[in-house]
KOLDREN-921904 format. One record per residue (C-alpha): x, y, z; residue number from 1. Coordinates in Angstrom, 2 decimals. Layout:
<sites>
<c1=X	c2=Y	c3=Z	mimar=NUM>
...
</sites>
This chain:
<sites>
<c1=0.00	c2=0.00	c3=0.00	mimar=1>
<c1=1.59	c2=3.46	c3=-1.24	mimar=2>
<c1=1.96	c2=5.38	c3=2.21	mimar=3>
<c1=0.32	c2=8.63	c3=0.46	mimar=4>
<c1=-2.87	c2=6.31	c3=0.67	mimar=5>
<c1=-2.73	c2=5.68	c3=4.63	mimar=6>
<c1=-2.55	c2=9.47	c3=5.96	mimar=7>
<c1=-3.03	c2=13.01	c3=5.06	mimar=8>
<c1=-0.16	c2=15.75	c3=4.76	mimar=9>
<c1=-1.21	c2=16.29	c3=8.47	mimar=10>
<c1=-0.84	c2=12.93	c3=9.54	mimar=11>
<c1=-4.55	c2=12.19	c3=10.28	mimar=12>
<c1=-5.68	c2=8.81	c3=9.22	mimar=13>
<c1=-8.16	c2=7.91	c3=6.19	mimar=14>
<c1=-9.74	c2=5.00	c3=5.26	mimar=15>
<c1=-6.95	c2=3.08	c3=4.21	mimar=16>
<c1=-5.16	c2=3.91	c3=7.16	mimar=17>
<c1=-7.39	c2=2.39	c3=9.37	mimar=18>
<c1=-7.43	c2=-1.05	c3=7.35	mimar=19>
<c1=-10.42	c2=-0.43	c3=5.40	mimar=20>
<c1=-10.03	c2=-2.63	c3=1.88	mimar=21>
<c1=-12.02	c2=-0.51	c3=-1.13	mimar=22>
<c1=-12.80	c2=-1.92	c3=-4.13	mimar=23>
<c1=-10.63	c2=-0.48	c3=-7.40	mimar=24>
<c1=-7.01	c2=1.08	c3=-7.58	mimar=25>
<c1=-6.29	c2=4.10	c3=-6.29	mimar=26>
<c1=-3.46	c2=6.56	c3=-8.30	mimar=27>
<c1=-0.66	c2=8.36	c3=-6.47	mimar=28>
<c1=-2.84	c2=10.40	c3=-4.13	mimar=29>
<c1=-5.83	c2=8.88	c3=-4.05	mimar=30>
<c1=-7.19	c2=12.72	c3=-4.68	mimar=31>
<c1=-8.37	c2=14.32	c3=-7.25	mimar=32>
<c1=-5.48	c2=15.92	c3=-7.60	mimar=33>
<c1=-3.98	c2=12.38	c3=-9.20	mimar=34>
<c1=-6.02	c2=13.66	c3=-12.16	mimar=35>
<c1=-3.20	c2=16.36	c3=-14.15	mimar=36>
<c1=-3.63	c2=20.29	c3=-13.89	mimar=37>
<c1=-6.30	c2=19.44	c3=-10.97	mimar=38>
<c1=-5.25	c2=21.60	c3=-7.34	mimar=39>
<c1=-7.26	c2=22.14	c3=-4.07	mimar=40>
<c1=-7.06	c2=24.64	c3=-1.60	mimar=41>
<c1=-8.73	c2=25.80	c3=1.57	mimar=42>
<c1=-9.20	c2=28.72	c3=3.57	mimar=43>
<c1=-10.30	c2=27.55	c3=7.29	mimar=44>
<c1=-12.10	c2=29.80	c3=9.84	mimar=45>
<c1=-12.29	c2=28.62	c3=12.96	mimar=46>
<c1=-12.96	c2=31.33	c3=16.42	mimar=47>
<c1=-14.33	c2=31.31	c3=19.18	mimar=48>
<c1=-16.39	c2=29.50	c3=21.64	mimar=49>
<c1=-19.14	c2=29.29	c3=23.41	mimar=50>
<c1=-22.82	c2=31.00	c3=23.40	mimar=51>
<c1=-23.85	c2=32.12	c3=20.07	mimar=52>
<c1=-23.27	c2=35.66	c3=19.52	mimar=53>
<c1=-24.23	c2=36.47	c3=16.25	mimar=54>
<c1=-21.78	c2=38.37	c3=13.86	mimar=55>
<c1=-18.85	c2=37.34	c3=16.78	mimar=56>
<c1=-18.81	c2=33.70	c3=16.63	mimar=57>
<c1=-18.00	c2=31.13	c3=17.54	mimar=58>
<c1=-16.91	c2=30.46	c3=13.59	mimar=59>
<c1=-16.56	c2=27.02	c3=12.21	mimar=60>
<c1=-16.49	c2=27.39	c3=8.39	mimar=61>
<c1=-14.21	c2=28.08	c3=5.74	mimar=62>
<c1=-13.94	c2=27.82	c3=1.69	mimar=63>
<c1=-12.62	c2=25.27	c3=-0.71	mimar=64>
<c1=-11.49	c2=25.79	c3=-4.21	mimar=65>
<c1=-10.93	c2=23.31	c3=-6.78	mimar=66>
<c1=-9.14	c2=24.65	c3=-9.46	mimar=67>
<c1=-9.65	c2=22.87	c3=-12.71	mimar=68>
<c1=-7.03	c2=23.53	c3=-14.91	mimar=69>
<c1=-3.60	c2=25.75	c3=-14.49	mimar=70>
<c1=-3.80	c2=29.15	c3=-14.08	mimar=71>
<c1=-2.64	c2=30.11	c3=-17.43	mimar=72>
<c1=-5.68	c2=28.22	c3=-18.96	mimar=73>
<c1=-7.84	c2=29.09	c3=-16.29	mimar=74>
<c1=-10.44	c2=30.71	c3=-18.81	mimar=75>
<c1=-10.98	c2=28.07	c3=-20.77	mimar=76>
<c1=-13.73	c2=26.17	c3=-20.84	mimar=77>
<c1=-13.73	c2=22.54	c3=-19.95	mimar=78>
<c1=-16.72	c2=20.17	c3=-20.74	mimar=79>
<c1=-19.14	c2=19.71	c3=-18.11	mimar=80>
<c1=-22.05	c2=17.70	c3=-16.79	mimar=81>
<c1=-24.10	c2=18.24	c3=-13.77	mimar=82>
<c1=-26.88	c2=16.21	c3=-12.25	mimar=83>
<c1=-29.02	c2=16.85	c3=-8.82	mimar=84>
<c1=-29.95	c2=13.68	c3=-6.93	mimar=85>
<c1=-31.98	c2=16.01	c3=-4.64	mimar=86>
<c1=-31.73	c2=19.78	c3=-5.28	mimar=87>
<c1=-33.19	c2=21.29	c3=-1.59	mimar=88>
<c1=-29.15	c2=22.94	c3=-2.31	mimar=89>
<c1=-27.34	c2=25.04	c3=-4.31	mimar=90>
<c1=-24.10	c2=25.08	c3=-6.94	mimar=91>
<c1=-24.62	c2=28.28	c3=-9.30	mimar=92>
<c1=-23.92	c2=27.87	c3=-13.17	mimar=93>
<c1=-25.54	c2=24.74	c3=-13.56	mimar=94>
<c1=-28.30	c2=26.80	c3=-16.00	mimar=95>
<c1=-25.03	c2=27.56	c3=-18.29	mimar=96>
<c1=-23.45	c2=23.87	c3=-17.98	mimar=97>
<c1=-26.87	c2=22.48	c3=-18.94	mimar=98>
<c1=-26.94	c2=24.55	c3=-22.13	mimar=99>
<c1=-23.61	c2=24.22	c3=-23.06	mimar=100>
<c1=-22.29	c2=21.88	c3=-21.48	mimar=101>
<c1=-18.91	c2=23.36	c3=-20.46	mimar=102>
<c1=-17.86	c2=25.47	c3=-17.59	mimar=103>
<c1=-14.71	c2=27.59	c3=-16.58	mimar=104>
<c1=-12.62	c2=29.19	c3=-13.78	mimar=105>
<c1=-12.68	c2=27.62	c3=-9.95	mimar=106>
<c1=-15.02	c2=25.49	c3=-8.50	mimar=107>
<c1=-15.87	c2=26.70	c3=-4.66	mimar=108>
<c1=-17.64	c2=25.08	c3=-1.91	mimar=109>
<c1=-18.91	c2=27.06	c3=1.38	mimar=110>
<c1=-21.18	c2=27.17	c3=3.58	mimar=111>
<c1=-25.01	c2=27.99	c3=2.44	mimar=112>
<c1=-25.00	c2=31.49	c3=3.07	mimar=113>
<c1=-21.91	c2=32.42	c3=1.52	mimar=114>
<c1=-22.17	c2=31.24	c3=-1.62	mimar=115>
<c1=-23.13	c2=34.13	c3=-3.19	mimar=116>
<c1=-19.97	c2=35.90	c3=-1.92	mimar=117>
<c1=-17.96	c2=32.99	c3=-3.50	mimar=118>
<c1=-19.35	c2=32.61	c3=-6.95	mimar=119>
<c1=-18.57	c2=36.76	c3=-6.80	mimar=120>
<c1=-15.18	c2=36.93	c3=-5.21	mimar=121>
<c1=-14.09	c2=34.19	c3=-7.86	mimar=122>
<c1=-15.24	c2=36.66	c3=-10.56	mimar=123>
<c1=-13.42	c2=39.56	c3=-9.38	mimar=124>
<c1=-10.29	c2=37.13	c3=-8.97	mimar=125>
<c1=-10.80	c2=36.17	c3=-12.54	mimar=126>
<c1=-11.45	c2=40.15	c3=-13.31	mimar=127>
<c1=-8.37	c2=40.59	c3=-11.90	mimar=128>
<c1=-6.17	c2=38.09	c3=-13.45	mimar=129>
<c1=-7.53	c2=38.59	c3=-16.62	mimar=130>
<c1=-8.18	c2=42.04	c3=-17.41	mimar=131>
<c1=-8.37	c2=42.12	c3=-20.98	mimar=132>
<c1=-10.22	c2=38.48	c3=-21.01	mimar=133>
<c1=-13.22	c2=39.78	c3=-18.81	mimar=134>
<c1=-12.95	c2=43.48	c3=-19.84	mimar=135>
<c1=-16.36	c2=42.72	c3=-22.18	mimar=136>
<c1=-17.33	c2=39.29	c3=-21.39	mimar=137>
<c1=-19.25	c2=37.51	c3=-18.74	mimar=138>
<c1=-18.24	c2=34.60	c3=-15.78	mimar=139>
<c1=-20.33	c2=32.09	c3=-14.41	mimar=140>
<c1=-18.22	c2=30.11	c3=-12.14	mimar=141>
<c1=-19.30	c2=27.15	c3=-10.28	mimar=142>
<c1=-19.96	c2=27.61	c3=-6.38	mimar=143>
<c1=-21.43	c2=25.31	c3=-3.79	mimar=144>
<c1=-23.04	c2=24.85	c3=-0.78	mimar=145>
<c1=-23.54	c2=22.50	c3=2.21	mimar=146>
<c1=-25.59	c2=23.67	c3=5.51	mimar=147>
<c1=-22.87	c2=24.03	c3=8.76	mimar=148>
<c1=-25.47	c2=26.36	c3=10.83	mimar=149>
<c1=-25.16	c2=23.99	c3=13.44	mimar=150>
<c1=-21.73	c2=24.31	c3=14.86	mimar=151>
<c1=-20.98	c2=27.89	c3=12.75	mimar=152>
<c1=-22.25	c2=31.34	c3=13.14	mimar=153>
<c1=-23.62	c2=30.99	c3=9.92	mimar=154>
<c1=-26.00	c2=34.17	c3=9.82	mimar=155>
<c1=-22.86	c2=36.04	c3=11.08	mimar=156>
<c1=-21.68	c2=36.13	c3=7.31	mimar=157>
<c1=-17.55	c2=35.35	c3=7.80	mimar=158>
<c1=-16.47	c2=34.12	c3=4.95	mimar=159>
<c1=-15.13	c2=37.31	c3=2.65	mimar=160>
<c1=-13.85	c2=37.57	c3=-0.64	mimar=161>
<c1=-10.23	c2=37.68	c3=1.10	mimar=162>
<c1=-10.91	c2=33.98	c3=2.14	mimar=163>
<c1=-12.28	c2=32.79	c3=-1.24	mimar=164>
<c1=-8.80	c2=34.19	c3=-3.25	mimar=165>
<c1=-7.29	c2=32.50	c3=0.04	mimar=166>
<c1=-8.59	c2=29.25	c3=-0.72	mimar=167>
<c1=-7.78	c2=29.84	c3=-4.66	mimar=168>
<c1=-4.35	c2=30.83	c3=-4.04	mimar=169>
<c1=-3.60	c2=27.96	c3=-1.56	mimar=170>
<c1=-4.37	c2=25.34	c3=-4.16	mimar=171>
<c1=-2.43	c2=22.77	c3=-4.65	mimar=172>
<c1=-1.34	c2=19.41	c3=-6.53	mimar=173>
<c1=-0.28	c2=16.24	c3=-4.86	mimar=174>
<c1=-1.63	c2=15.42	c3=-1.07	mimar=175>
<c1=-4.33	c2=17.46	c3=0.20	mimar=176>
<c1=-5.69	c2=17.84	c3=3.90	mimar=177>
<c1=-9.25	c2=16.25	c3=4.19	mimar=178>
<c1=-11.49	c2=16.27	c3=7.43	mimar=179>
<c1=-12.68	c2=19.98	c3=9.14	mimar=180>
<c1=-10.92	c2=21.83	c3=6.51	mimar=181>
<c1=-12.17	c2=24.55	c3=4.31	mimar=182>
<c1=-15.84	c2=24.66	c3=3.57	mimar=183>
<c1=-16.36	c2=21.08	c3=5.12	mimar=184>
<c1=-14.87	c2=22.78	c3=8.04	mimar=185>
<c1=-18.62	c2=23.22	c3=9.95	mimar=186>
<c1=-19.48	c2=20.00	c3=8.21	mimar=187>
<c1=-21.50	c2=16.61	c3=10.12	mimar=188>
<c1=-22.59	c2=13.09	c3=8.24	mimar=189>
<c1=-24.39	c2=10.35	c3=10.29	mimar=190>
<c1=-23.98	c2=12.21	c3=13.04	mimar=191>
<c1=-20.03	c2=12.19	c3=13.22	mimar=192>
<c1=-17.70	c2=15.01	c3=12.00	mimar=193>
<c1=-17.25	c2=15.19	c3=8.70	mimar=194>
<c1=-16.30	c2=17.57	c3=5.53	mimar=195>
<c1=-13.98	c2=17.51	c3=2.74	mimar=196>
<c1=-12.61	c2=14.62	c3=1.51	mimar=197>
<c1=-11.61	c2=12.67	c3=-1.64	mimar=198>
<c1=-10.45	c2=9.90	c3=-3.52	mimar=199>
<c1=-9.54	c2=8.55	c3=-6.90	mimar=200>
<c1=-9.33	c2=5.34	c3=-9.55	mimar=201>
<c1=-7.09	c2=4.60	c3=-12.18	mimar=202>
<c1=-9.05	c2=3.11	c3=-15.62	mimar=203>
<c1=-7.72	c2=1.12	c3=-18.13	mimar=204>
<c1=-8.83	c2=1.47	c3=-21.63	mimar=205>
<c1=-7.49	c2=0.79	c3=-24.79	mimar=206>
<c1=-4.22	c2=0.63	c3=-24.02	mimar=207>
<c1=-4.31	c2=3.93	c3=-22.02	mimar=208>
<c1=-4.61	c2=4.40	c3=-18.13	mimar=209>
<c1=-7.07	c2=7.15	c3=-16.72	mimar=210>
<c1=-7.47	c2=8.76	c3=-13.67	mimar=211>
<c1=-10.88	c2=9.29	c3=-11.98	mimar=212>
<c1=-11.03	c2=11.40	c3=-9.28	mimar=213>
<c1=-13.87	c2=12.86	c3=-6.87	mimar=214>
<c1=-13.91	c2=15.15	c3=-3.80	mimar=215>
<c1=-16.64	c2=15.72	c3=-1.78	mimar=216>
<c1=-18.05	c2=18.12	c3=1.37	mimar=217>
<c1=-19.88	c2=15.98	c3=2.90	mimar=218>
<c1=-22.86	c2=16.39	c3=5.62	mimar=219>
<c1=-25.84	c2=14.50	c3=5.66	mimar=220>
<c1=-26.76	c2=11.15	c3=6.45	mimar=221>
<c1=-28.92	c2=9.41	c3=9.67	mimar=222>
<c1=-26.29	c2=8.16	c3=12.28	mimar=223>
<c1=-28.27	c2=4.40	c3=12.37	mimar=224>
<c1=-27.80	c2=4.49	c3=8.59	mimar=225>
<c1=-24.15	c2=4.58	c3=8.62	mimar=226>
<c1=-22.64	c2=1.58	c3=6.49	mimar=227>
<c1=-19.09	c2=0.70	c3=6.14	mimar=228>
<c1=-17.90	c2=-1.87	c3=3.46	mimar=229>
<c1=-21.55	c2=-3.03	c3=3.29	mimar=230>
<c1=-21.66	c2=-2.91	c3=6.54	mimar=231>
<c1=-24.34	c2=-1.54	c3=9.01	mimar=232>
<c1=-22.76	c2=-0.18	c3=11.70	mimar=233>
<c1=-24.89	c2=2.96	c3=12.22	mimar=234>
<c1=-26.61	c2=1.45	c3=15.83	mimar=235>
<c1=-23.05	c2=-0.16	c3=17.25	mimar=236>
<c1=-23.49	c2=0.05	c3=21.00	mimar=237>
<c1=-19.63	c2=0.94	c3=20.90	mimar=238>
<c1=-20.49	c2=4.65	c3=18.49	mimar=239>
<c1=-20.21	c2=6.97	c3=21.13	mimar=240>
<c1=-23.85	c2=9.18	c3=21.15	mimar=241>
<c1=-24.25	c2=13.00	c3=19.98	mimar=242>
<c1=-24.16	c2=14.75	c3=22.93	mimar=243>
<c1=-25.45	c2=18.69	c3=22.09	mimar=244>
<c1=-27.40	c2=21.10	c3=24.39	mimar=245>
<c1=-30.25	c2=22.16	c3=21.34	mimar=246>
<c1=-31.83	c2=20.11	c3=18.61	mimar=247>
<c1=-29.41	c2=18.72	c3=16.21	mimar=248>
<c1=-31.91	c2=20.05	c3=12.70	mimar=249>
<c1=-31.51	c2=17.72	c3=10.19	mimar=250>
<c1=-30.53	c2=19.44	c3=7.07	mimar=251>
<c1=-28.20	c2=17.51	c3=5.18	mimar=252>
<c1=-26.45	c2=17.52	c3=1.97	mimar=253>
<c1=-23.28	c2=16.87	c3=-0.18	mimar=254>
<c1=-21.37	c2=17.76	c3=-3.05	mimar=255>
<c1=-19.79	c2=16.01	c3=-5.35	mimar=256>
<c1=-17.08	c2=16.57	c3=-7.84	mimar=257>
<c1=-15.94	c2=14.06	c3=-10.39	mimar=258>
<c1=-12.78	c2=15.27	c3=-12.33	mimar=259>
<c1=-11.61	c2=12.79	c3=-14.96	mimar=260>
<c1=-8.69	c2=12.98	c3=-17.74	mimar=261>
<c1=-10.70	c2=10.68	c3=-20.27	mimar=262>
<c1=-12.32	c2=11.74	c3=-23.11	mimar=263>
<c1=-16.32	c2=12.10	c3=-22.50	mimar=264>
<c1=-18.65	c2=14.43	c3=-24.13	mimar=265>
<c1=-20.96	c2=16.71	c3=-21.80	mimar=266>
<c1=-24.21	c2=13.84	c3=-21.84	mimar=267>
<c1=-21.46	c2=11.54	c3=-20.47	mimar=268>
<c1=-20.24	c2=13.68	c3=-18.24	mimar=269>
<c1=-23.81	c2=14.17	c3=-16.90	mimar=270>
<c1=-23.57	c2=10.09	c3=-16.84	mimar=271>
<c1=-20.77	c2=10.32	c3=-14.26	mimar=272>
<c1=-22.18	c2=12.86	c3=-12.05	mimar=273>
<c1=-25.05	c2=10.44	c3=-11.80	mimar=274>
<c1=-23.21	c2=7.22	c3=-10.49	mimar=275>
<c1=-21.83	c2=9.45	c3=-7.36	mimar=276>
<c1=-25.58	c2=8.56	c3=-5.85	mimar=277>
<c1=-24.35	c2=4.97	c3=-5.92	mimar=278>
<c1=-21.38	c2=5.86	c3=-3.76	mimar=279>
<c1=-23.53	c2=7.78	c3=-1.66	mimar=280>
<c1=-26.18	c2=5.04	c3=-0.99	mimar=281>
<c1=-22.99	c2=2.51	c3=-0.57	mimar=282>
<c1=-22.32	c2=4.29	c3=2.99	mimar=283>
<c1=-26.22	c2=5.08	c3=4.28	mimar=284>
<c1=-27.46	c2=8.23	c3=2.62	mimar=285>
<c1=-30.56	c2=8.39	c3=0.72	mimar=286>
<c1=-31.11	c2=11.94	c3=-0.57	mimar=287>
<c1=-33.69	c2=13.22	c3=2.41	mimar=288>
<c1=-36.12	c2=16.06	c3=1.62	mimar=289>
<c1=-34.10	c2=18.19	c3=3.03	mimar=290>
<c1=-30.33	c2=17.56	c3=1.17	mimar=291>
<c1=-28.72	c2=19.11	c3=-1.24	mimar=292>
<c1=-27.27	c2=15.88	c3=-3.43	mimar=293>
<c1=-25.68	c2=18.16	c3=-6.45	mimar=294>
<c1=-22.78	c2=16.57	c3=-8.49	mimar=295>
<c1=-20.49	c2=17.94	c3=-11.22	mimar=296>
<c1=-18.15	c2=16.17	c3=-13.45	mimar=297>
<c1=-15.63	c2=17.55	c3=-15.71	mimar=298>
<c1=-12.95	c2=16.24	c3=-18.19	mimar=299>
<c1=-9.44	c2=17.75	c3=-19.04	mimar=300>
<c1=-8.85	c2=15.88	c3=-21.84	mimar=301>
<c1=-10.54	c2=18.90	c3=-24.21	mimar=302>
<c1=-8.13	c2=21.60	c3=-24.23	mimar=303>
<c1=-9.26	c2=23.78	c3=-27.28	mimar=304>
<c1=-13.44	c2=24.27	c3=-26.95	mimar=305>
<c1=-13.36	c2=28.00	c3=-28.10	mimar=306>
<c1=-14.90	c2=29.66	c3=-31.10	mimar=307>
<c1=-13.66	c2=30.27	c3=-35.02	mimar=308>
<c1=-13.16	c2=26.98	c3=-36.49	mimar=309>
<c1=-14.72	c2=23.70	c3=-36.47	mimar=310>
<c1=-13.42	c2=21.33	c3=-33.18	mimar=311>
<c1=-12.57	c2=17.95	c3=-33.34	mimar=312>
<c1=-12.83	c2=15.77	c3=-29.96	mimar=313>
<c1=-11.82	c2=12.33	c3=-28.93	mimar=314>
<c1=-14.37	c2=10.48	c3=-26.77	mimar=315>
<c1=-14.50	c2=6.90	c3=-25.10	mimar=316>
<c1=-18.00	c2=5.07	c3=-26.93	mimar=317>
<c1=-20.89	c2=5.11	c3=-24.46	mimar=318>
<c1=-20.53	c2=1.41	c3=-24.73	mimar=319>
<c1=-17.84	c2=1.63	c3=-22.68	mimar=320>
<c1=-18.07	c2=3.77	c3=-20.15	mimar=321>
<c1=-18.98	c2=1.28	c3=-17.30	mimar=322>
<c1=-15.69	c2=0.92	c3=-15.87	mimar=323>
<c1=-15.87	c2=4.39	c3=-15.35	mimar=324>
<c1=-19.22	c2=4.76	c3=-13.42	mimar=325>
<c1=-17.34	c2=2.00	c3=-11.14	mimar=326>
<c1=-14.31	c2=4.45	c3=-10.70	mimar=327>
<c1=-16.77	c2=7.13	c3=-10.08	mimar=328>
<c1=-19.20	c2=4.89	c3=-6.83	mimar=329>
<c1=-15.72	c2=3.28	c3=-5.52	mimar=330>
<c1=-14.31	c2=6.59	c3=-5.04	mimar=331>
<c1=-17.24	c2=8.61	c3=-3.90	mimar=332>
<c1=-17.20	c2=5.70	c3=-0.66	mimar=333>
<c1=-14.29	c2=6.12	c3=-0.07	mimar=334>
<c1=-13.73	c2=10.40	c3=-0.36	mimar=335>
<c1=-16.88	c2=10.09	c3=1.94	mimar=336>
<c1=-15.48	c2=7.55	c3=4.50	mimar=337>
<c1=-12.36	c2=9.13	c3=3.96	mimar=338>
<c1=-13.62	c2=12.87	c3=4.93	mimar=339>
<c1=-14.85	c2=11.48	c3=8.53	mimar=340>
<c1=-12.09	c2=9.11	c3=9.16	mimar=341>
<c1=-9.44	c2=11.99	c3=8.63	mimar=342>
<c1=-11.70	c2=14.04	c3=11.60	mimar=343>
<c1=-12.15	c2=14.38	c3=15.11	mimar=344>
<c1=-14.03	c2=15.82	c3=17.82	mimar=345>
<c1=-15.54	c2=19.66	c3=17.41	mimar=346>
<c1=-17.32	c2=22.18	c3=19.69	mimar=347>
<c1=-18.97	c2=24.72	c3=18.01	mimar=348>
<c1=-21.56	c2=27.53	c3=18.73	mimar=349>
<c1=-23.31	c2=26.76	c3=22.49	mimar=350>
<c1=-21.46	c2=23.95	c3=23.15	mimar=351>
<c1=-23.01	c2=21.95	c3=20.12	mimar=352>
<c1=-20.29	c2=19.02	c3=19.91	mimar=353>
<c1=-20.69	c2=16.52	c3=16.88	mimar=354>
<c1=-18.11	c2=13.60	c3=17.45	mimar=355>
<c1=-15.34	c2=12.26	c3=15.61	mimar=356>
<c1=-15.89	c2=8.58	c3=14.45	mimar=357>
<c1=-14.17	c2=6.47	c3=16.93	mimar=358>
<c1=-11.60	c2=4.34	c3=14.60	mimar=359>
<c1=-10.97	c2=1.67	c3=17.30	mimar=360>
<c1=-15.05	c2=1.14	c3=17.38	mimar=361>
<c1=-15.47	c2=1.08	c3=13.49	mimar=362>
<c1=-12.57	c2=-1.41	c3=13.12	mimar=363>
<c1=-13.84	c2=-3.60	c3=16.07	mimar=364>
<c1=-17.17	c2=-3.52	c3=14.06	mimar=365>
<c1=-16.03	c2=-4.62	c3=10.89	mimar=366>
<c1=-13.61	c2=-6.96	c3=12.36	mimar=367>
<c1=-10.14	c2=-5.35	c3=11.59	mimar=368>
<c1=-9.09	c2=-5.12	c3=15.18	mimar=369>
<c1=-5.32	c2=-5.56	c3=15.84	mimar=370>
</sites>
């Protein structure tokens, strides 16, 4: 087992770590920065304790950025495909993706009531870095939400544009942190801590080897729904219980990105998006009435999609494409075990405490104890 598989740059454990076997083989990273030209970054906010004091704290959130492509292509357009499993959620340009079937510039994910301030601070980045691109065109980058109101001052508003360029500028290649970092900082799922994490596959076909790779922010999910390998381990008498002094709401979602450098056209891309509902059911969740499920998949492997002469593309056959919705559900599990596994305790606004998922317990569950 490649050691970049067992930890993160910090040293906290994932999935792979703790013994966990996953179907499918994982590239370099097992990120989705194994696919070329893909970084991540984060900007984490974290102040404060104590009683709720709207506007003061305490803060748990942050932003993530994954930036598609390096910054001296940043502007052009990739192909795209987007799909909603249950759409009580947000992840802005999905109106422009759906008609064309391509998107540009950084993908963000926040918390819900900053993503308005992160689709616009990653315009005014772009503005900024391209002048004479943007100086009579339009941007409609892709940004994302999941619900953290229950450990974060989330009506206090703390994520600025500052923190969105932070999170843009921080990205990176290689190993990336996963667990309560960026916007998954705030972030819960089945009732454990949770947030970003991610996870890729390698793909053989025709002679060539591709790289699937998916990161999620994850928080939703019903703590007795919690499976592991197939395995129910939700209602172990060993899971410690969430211990909070209000109601724990629950308003869950997740997001999903897929980044792959094989060939697909925009309706397969829309294909892959799909299949991360598989991964999704594979550990408990269900898409509740209240959960944002929204997914986006993009390829690389298009580098030239703009205007004044007639494009040709490369594509793998429909036919084909099952061994990539595989890739896509085996690493989905995994980013999602991966982003609780690589977590611990927090304490957030009045005391609310969601708990870190007790690796001694979950291996003693599945039997994997030393």
């Amino acid at each position: 087992m490649k050691p970049e598989w067992k930890t993160t740059p910090s040293g906290k454990l994932r999935g792979k770590g703790l013994g966990l076997s996953f179907e499918g083989t994982s590239g370099p990273f097992n990120a989705i920065t194994d696919v070329a030209g893909v970084s991540v970054g984060y900007a984490t906010i974290i102040e404060g304790d104590g009683a709720l004091i709207q506007g003061v704290g305490p803060v748990r959130t942050g932003v993530t950025a994954i930036v598609p492509r390096p910054l001296d292509q940043i502007d052009q357009p990739l192909f795209a495909g987007f799909f909603s499993l249950n759409g009580n959620g947000e992840l802005s340009g999905t109106h422009y993706i759906e008609e064309t079937g391509k998107f540009a510039l950084p993908v963000t994910i926040t918390n819900t009531h900053s993503c308005g301030i992160a689709r616009d601070a990653t315009i005014r980045w772009a503005v900024e870095l391209l002048a004479e691109r943007y100086h009579d065109d339009f941007a409609l980058p892709v940004a994302a939400e999941t619900y953290d109101g229950f450990l974060n001052d989330i009506n206090g508003f703390h994520v600025e544009a500052r923190h969105v360029v932070e999170a843009i500028d921080a990205a990176q290649g290689g190993a990336i942190e996963e667990g309560s970092v960026g916007g998954g900082t705030g972030m819960k799922c089945f009732g454990f801590k949770a947030g970003s994490g991610t996870s890729s596959r390698l793909v053989g076909y025709n002679g060539e080897e591709f790289t699937v790779g998916v990161f999620v922010q994850a928080n939703f999910g019903t703590r007795r729904h919690l499976t592991v390998l197939g395995q129910n381990i939700g209602a172990d008498p060993d899971l410690p219980p969430m211990v909070t002094n209000t109601k724990d709401t629950d308003l869950s979602s997740i997001i999903a990105v897929i980044a792959t450098d094989a060939p697909f056209l925009p309706h397969q891309l829309k294909r892959l998006a799909r299949r991360a509902s598989f991964g999704i059911g594979k550990t408990g969740g269900m898409a509740t009435h209240g959960s944002g499920d929204l997914f986006l998949a993009f390829t690389t492997a298009a580098s030239d999609l703009g205007p004044g002469s007639i494009r040709t593309v490369h594509f793998v056959p429909d036919e084909d494409i099952d061994p990539f919705f595989e890739a896509v559900v085996q690493a989905t599990e995994e980013a999602i075990l991966n982003s609780m596994i690589a977590n611990e305790t927090m304490i957030g606004r009045d005391g609310n405490r969601v708990p870190g998922l007790p690796h001694q317990a979950v291996k003693k569950a599945l039997g994997l104890e030393d």
